[in-house]
N, C-alpha and C positions, 0 to 999 in steps of 0.2 A: 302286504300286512299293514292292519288298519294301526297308528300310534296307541290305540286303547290295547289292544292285543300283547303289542309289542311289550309296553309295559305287564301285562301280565306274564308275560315269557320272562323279562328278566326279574321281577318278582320273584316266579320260584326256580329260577338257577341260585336266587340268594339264599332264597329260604333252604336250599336242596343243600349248599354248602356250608351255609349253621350246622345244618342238621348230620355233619360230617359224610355227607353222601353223594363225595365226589365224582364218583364214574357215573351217578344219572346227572347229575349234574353237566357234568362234561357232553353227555348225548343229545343234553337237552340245547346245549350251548352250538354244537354240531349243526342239530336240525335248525337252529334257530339261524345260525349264519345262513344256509344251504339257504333257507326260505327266502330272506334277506338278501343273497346274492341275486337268485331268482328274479326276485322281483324288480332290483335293478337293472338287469338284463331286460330284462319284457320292457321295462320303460325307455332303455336305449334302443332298442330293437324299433320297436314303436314310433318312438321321435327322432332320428337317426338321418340326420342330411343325408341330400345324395353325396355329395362329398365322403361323408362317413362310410357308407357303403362301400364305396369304393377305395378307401381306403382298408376294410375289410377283407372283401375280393382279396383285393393287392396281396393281403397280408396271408391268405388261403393257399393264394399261388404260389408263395414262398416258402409255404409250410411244405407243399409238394414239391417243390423242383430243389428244398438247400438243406432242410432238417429231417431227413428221414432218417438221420446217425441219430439226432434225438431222439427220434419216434421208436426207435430202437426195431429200425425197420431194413435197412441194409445190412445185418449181417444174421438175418434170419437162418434157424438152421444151425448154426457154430455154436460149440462148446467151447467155453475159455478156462474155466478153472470150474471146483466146486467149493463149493458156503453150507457152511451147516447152519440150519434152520431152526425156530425157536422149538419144532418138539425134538429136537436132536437127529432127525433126519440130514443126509445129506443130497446135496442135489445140485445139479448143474448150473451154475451161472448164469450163463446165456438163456437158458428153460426158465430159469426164476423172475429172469428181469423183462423177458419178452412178453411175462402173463399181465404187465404195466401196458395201459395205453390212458393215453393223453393228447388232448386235441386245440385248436383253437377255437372249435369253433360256440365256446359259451362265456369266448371271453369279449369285453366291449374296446371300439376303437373310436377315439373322440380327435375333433380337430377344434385345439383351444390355444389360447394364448399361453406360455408358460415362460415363467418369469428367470432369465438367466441362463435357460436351457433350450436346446431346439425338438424335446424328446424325453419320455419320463413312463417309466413301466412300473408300477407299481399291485404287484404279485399279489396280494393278500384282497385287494380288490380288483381283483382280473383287468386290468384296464391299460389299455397303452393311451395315451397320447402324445399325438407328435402338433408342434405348434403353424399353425398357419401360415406361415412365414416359411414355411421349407418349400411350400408350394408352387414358390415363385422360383426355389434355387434350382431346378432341375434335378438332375442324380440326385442329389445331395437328399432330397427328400426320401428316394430309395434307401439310402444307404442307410439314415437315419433309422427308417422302419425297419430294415435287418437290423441295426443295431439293437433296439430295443426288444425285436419277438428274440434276442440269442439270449436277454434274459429273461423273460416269460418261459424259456424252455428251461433253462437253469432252474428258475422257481418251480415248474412242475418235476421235474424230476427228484425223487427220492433220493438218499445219501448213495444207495448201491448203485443205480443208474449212473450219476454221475460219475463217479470212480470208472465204471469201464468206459462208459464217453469219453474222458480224458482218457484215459490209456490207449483209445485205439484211434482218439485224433491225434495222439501223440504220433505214434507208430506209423500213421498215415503220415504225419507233417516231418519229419524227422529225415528221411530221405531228400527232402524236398528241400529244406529250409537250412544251409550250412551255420553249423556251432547253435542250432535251435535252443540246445538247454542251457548253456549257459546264456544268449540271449532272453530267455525268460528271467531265468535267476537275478538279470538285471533290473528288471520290472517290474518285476513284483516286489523286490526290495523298495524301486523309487515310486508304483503306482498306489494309489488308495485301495481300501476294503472295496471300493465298489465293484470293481471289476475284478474274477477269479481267475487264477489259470486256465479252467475252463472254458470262462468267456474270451480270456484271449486266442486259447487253440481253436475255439471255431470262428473267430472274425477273423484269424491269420487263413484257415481253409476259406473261409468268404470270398477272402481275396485274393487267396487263389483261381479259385473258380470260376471268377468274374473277371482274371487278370485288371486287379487290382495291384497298384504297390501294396506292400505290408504297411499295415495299419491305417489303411484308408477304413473300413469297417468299423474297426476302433474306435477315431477319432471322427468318425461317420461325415468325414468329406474327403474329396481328393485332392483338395489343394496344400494341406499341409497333415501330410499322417505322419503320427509320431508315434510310430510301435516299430521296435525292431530296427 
């Protein structure tokens, strides 16, 4: 989108909510992101190191072999409970959240320098970045990019998605993980907003799965995790 346009677009989103005419407004603001993301996509896509690429790859293979709990793809088929629906229908859980999909693959993967951190997702512009410097550390670089797509999936998922995500990583980690709830409860008190329950029950399955200690995923190295 050429800047002369651009400015036209948000011209009449302004003019659209003078003129108290918020839901075109809001559609307009919609399509206007959509086009906007788009076209930064085609230009990462476009100029995209080999590096990046393959860090992309990377990031594909991972979506298929560790997040299919998010893709709400391993318990296809199961009903869990039912939610009533805005026209007051009711209807199955499991049927409602499965008609959700979500992928990575329109989101961008950059290898930049980042100041203070080794790793930065930020949802609203589909974009991960992991810093160049992980490059050299071995694992550590892996774990970093799990770290970062557990919240990329966090960000795509809807409120109701999530809620059964946690509930049946719970239910999955809970055998596994001796005193698991109140080990949380301790965490979440001492951790920051950044990281959710959520995001802690699927890097503690991470690192299961990968026999990892607890909270290598986390703290996305193996030398010192501090989860759990």
């Amino acid at each position: 989108m050429k800047d002369e346009e651009l400015e036209k677009s948000k011209d009449k989103i302004v003019s659209l909510i003078a003129e108290n005419k918020f839901l075109d407004a809001a559609e307009k603001l919609i399509a206007l992101e959509y086009t906007w993301n788009k076209n930064i996509f085609s230009e990462w896509w476009r100029d995209r190191t080999k590096e990046e690429k393959e860090l992309a790859d990377k990031a594909y293979k991972y979506e298929e072999e560790y997040f299919q709990d998010m893709l709400l793809n391993e318990d296809k088929g199961q009903s869990v409970c039912s939610a009533e629906m805005e026209d007051g229908t009711w209807q199955e859980v499991k049927e409602y959240i499965s008609d959700y999909s979500h992928i990575l693959d329109t989101w961008i993967f950059k290898l930049e320098e980042i100041e203070d951190c080794c790793g930065q997702c930020v949802g609203a512009k589909r974009t991960i970045t992991i810093d160049p410097s992980q490059t050299s550390v071995g694992e550590n670089f892996n774990l970093t990019l799990l770290h970062e797509l557990i919240h990329a999936f966090e960000f795509m998922l809807p409120d109701m998605q999530k809620q059964y995500v946690t509930l049946r990583l719970f239910q999955k980690l809970e055998p596994l993980i001796p005193s698991l709830l109140d080990k949380l409860n301790i965490d979440i008190h001492a951790e920051s907003r950044e990281h959710t329950l959520l995001f802690m029950l699927k890097s503690l399955d991470l690192d299961l799965r990968l026999n990892k200690p607890p909270g290598t995923i986390y703290s996305h190295n193996t030398e010192n995790p501090d989860l759990l």
